[in-house]
C-alpha positions in Angstrom: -23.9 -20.1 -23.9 -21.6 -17.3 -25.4 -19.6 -15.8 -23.0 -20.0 -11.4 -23.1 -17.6 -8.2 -22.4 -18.8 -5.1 -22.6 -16.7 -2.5 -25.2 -15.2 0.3 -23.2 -11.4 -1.3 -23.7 -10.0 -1.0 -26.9 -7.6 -3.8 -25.8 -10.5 -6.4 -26.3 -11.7 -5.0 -29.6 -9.8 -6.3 -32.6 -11.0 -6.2 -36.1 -13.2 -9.8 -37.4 -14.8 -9.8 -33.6 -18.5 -10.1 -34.1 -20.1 -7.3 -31.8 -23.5 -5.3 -30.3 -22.6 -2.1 -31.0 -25.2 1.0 -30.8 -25.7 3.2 -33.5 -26.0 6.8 -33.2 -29.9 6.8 -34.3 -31.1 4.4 -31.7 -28.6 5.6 -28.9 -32.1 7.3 -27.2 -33.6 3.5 -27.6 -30.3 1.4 -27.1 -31.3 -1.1 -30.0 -28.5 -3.1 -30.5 -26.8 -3.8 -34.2 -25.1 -7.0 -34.4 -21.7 -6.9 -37.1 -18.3 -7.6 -37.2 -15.7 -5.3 -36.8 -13.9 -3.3 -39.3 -11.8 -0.8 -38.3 -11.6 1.0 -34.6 -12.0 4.8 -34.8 -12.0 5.4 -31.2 -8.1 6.1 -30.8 -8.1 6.2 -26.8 -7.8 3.0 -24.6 -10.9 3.0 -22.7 -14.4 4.8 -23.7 -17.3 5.0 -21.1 -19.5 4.6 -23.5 -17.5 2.1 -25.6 -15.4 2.2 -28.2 -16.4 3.6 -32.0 -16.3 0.8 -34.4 -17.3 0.7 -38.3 -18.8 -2.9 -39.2 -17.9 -5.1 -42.3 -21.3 -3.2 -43.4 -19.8 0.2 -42.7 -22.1 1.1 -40.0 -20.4 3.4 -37.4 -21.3 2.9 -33.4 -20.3 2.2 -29.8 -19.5 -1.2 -28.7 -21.6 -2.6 -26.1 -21.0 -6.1 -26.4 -17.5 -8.4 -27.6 -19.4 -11.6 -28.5 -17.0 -14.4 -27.5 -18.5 -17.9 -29.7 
């Protein structure tokens, strides 16, 4: 089983971490996207609603999950 941390610490977010992150559009549905990181645009340590990533596939959203394989 993988173990899971949510996203709201940029401290746990580095760039080549595969993630859940919600996108903007389906933050009414919470859909997750899975990706790996790219760069972090959220420049403050913590987020409560996690931190802003863009993905390898340059789609921009919050992080909800750090996927640890």
């Amino acid at each position: 089983m993988t173990n899971r941390k949510d996203g709201r610490n940029r401290n746990d977010i580095k760039p080549g971490l595969k993630v859940n992150i919600v996108l903007k559009a389906d933050q009414k549905t919470g859909k997750l996207t899975q990706g790996i990181v790219k760069d972090l645009l959220t420049n403050s340590s913590t987020h409560p609603h996690g931190i802003k990533v863009r993905l390898e596939d340059g789609q921009v959203g919050r992080v909800k999950e750090i996927i640890l394989e």
